[in-house]
C-alpha positions in Angstrom: -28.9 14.8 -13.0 -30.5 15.8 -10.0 -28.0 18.0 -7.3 -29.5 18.4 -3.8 -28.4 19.4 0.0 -26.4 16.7 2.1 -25.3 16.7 5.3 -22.2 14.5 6.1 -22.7 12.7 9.2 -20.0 9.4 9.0 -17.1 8.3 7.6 -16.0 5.0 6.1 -13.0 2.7 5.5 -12.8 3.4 1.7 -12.4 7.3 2.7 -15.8 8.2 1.7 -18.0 10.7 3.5 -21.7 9.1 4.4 -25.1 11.3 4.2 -28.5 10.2 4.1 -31.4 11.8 1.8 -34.8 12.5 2.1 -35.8 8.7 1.4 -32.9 7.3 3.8 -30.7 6.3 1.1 -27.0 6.3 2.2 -24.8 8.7 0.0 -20.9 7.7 -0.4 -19.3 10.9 -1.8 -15.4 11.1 -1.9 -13.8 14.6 -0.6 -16.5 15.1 2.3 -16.3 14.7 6.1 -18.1 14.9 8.8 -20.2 17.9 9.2 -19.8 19.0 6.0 -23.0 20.3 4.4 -22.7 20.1 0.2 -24.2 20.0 -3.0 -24.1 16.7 -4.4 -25.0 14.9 -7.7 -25.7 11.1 -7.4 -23.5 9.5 -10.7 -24.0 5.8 -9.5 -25.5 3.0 -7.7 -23.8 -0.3 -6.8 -25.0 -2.7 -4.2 -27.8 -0.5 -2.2 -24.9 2.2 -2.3 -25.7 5.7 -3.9 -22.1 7.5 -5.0 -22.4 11.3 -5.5 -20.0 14.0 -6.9 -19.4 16.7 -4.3 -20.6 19.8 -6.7 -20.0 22.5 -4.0 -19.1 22.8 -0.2 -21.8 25.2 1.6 -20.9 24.9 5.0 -17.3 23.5 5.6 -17.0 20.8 8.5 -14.7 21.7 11.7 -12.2 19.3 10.6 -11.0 21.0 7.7 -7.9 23.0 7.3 -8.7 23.8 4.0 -12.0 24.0 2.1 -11.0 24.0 -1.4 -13.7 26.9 -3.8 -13.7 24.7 -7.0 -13.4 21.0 -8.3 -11.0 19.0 -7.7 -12.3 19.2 -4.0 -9.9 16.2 -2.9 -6.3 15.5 -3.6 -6.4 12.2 -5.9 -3.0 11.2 -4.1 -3.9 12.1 -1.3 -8.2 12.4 -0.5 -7.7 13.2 3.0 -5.3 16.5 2.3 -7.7 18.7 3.4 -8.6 17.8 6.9 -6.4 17.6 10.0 -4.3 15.7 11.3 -5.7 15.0 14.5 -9.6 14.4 13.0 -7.3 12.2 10.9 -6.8 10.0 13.7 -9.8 10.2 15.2 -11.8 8.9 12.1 -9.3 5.8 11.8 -9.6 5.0 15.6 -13.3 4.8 15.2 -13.3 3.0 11.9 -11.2 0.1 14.0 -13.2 0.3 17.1 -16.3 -0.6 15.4 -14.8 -2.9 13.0 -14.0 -5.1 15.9 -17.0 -3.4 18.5 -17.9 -6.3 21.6 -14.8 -8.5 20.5 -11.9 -6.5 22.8 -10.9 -4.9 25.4 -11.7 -1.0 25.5 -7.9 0.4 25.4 -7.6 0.4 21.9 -7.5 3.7 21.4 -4.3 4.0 23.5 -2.8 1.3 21.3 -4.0 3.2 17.9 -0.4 4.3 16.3 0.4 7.5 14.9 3.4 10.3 14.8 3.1 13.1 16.9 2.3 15.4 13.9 1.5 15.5 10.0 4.2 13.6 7.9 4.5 13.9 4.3 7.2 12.7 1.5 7.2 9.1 3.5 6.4 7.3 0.5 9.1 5.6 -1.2 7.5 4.3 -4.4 5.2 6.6 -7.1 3.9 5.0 -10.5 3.4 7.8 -13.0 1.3 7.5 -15.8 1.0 9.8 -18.6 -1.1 12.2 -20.5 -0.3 14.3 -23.7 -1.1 18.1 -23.7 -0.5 21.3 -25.5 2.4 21.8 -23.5 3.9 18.3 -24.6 3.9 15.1 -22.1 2.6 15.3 -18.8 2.4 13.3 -15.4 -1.3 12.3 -15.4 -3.8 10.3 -13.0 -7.2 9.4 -12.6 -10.2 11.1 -11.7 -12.1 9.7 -8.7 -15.2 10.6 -7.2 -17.2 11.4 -10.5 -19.6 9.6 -12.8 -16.9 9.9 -15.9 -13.3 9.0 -14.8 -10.5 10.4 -16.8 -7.0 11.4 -17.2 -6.1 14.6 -15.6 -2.7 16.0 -15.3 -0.9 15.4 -11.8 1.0 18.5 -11.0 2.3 17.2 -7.8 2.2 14.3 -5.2 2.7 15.3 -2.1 3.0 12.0 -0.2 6.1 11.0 -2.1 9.6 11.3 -1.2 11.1 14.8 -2.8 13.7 13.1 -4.6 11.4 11.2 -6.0 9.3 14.1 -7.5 12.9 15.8 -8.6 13.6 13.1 -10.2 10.0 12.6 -12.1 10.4 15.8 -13.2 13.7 15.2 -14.8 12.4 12.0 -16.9 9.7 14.0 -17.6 11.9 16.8 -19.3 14.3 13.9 -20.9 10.9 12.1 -22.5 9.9 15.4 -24.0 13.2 16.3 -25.2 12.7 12.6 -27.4 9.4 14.0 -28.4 7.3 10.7 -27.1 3.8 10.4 -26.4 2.1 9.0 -24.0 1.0 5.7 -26.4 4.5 5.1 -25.9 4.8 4.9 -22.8 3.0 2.7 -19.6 4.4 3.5 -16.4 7.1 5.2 -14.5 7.9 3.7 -11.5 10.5 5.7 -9.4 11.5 3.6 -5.9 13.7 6.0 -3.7 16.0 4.3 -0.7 16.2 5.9 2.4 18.7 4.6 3.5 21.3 5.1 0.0 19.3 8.7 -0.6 18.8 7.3 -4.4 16.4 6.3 -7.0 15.9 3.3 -9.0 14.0 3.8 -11.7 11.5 0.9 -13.5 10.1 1.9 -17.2 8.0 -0.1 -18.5 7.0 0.4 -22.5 3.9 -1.4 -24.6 6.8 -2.1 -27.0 7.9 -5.7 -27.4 10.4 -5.1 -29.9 13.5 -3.8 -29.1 14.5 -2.2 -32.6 11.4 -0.3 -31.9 12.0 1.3 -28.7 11.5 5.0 -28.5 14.2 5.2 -26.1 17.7 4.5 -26.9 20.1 2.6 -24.5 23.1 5.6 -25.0 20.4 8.4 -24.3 19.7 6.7 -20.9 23.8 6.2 -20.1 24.2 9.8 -20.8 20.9 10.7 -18.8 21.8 8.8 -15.6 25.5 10.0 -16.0 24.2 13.5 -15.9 22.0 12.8 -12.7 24.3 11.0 -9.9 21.1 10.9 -7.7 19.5 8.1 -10.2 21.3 4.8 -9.3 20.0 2.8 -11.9 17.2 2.8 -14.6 15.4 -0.6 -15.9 13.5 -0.2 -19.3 11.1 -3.3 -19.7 7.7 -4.3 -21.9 4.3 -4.6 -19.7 0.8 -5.7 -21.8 -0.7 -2.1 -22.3 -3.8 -4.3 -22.0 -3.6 -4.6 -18.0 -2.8 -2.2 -15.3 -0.7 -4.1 -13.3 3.1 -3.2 -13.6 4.2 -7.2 -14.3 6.8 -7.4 -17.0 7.8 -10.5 -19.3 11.0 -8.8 -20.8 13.5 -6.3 -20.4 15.2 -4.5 -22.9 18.3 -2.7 -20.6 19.5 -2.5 -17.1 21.4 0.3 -16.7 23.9 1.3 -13.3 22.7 -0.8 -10.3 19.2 -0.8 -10.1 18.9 -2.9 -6.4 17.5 -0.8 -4.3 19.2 -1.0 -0.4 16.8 -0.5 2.6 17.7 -0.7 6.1 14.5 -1.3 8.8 15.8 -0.9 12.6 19.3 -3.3 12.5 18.5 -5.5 9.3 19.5 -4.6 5.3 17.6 -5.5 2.5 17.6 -5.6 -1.2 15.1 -5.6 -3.6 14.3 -5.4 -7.1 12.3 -2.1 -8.1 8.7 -4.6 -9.2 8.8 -6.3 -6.1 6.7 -5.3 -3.4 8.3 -3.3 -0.2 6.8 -1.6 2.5 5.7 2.0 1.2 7.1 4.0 4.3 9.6 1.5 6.0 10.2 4.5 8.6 7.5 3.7 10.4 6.7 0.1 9.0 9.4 -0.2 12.0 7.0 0.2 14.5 5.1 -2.7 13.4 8.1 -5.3 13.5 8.5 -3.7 16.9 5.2 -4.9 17.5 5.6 -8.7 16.0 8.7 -8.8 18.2 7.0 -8.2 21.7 3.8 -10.4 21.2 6.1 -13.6 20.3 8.6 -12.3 23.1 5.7 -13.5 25.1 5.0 -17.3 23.5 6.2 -20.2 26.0 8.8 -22.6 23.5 9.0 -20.1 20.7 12.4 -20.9 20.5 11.6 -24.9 19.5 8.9 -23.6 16.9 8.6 -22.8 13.3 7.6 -19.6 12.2 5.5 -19.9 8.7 5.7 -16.5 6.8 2.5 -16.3 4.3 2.9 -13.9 1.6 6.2 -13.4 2.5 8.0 -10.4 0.1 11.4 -10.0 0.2 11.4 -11.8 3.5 11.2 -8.5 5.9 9.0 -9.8 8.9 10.6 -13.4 9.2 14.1 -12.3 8.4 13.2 -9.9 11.3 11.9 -12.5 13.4 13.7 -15.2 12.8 16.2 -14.7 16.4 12.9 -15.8 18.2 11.8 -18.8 17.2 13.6 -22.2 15.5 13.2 -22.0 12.2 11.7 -19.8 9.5 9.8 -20.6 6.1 8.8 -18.2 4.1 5.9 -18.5 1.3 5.5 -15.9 -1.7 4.6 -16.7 -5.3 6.9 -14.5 -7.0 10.3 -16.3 -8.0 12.2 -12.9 -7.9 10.8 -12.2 -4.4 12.2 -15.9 -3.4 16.1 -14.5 -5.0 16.3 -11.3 -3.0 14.5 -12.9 0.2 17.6 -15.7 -0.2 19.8 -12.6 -0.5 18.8 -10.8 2.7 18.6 -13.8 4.8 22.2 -14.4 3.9 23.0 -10.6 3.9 21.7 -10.8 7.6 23.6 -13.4 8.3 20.1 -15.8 9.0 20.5 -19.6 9.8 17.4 -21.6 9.3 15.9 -20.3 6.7 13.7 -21.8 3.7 11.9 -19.7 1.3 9.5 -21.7 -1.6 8.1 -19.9 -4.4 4.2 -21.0 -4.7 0.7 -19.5 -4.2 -0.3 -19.9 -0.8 -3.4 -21.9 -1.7 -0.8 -24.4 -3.3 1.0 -25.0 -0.3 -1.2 -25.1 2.4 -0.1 -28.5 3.9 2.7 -26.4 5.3 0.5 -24.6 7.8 0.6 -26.9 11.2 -0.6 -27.1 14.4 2.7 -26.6 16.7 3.5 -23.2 15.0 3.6 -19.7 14.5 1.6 -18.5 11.6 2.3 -15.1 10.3 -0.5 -13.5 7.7 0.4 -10.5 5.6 -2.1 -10.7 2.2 -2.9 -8.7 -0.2 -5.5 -6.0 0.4 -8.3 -9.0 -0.2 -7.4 -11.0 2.4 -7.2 -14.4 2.4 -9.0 -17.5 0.7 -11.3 -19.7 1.9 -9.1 -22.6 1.4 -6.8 -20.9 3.8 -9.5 -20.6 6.3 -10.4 -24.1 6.0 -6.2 -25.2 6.5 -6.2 -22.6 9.7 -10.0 -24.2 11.0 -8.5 -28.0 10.5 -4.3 -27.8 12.0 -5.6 -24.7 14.6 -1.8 -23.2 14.6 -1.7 -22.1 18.2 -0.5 -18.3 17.6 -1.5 -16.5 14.3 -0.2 -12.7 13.8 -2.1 -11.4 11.3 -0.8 -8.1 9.7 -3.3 -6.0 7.0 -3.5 -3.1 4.7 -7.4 -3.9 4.8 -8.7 -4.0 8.7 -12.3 -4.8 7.1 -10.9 -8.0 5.2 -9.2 -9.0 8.2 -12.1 -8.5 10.3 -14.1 -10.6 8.4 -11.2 -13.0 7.8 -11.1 -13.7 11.9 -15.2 -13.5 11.5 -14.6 -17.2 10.2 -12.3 -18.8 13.0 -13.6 -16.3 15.9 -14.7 -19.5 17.8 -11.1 -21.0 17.6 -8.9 -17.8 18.2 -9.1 -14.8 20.9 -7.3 -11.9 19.9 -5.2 -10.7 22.7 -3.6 -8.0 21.2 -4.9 -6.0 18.2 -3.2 -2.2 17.0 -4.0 0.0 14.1 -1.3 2.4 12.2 -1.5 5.6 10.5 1.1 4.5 8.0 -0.1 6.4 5.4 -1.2 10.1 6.8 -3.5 12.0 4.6 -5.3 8.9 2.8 -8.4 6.3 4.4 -5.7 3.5 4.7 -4.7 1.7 8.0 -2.5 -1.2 9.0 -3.6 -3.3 11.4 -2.1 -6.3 13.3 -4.2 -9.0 15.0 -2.6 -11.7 17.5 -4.8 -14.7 17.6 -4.2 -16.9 20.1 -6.0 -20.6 20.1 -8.2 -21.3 22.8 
């Protein structure tokens, strides 16, 4: 295919430098920033959107700190390794302050949250997937950025805990020492505490029978007995079929495989498939957050606090000093059992946790309440939109993984709700992602 000159002049949400060619036609191409000029090779079109493959950097921008010579020129774990830390900032400050441009106030940028400096190793959780080589079984991951994804081996992750890349490399050396291959296997999924300074460790095989297994139960008590820093290992099948990490049967559970968190003064437990907050550290900062803006609600103390997409319980076990009573909402029933655990390991009174899809239980949001949103990186449904548009709850806090979901989520029930406070976190240094919290307040 055709290769020609770019110059990158933006940067988006998904983490993808913007150029335009001769004709005006907006190029998306992963790995470049701002004043970049490159060589790239369009590989696909989707939606008015040309994506290119960034063949070679001629003239590297000022943000980099590191202009790598050769392909990969981006860090699949983390896209944003090469530039710094401060343009960093400055590219996820602007991507909120246009996402919400003429809506707020002007100090946002004082509000924007970030650490001082570059942080690496915050994240607690790493799924490895595998690849079979010369060498035997290797750590592998996906290309991005290119017209033909594949499996290339992952020699590192640099966002991850070090214990937890200690301890891949360990089951890495056990798996090979078995002599398995990678058809074998689906994922590894190591969860490290910070709190305990210990790894739980989640294995999920294609496998459903357990005669089968290429693992033996007495090779994984000797392996974890060897390695005091591994708490406890769970082997389980997945369908090969899907991506997703869901099991529907485990074969063992092995040493104690909860893994123990503490955010600021609260414990938690969860199982190692639930989901938990990536870096908790600084997750903090937004509970922090939650805590002042309903600080500041007139009868909080008489009112319920509804917890959509709830977890293991975090914010409304965190919250729940403040107000009368909470419920929390999550679909998962093993979310529901460890949420009931913390609230009673924290000592919480009024609290009520129902297992259900939010769109199933909608007549619980009401109009004398708080209303605390936390979805997936979609957002959320229409028929949640239309629950919110009819009761009108009179605060909403609204926390995201996706600012441009929640932006268009608040899009819908902007003539209902002001936002009177709205903050965006760097979370997750050296990747596009940001947190954001919204507080909505009814007019």
């Amino acid at each position: 295919m055709e290769r020609f000159k770019l110059k990158i002049s933006d940067i988006v949400n998904t983490g993808h430098g913007i150029g335009t060619d001769k004709l005006n036609n907006h190029i998306y191409v992963l790995g470049a920033f701002p004043g970049d000029i490159i060589i790239v090779e369009i590989y696909k079109k989707l939606d008015k959107i040309y994506y290119g493959k960034l063949i070679s950097i001629l003239k590297p921008s000022i943000d980099r700190v590191f202009t790598p010579n050769k392909e990969p020129f981006f860090d699949s774990n983390a896209p944003w390794k090469h530039i710094s830390f401060e343009a960093e900032n400055k590219y996820k400050i602007k991507i909120i302050n246009e996402l919400y441009a003429n809506i707020l106030y002007k100090d946002i940028i004082k509000k924007f949250y970030s650490k001082p400096k570059n942080e690496i190793g915050y994240r607690n959780k790493v799924a490895y997937t595998f690849l079979d080589t010369k060498k035997g079984l290797k750590f592998a991951l996906y290309t991005r950025g290119i017209g033909d994804k594949k499996k290339i081996e992952q020699k590192e992750n640099s966002l991850a805990h070090p214990l937890i890349e200690k301890v891949g490399k360990l089951f890495l050396n056990f798996l090979n020492q078995k002599k398995i291959k990678s058809k074998q296997l689906k994922y590894l999924i190591l969860r490290y505490s910070f709190s305990t300074n210990t790894i739980s460790a989640y294995l999920l095989l294609p496998e459903t029978n357990r005669k089968k297994l290429p693992i033996k139960k007495k090779d994984l008590d000797r392996f974890i007995k060897n390695n005091n820093q591994i708490q406890g290992i769970i082997v389980a099948h997945s369908d090969p079929k899907i991506r997703s990490s869901i099991s529907d049967k485990t074969f063992y559970n092995i040493g104690d495989t909860d893994i123990k968190e503490k955010i600021l003064d609260k414990k938690y437990i969860y199982h190692p498939s639930l989901f938990f907050q990536i870096n908790p550290i600084d997750f903090k900062q937004i509970l922090c957050d939650l805590r002042e803006q309903i600080k500041k609600i007139n009868g909080k103390e008489n009112t319920q606090l509804l917890d959509l997409f709830a977890g293991v319980g975090i914010i409304g076990i965190e919250l729940s000093d403040l107000v009368h009573d909470v419920r929390g909402i999550e679909l998962s029933s093993l979310s529901k059992e460890y949420a009931i655990k913390n609230s009673k390991v924290n000592k919480i009174r009024d609290f009520s946790f129902y297992e259900s899809n939010v769109n199933d239980v909608l007549e619980y949001i009401k109009k004398e309440q708080i209303l605390i949103i936390d979805p997936p990186r979609h957002g959320i449904t229409q028929k949640t939109i239309d629950r919110i548009t009819e009761q009108k709850p009179e605060y909403i806090l609204y926390v995201s993984c996706n600012p441009e979901t929640q932006r268009r989520d608040y899009e819908k029930i902007k003539n209902i709700y002001n936002i009177i406070f709205l903050r965006g976190y760097n979370l997750f240094p050296k990747t596009h992602h940001i947190e954001s919290l919204i507080v909505l307040q009814r007019k």
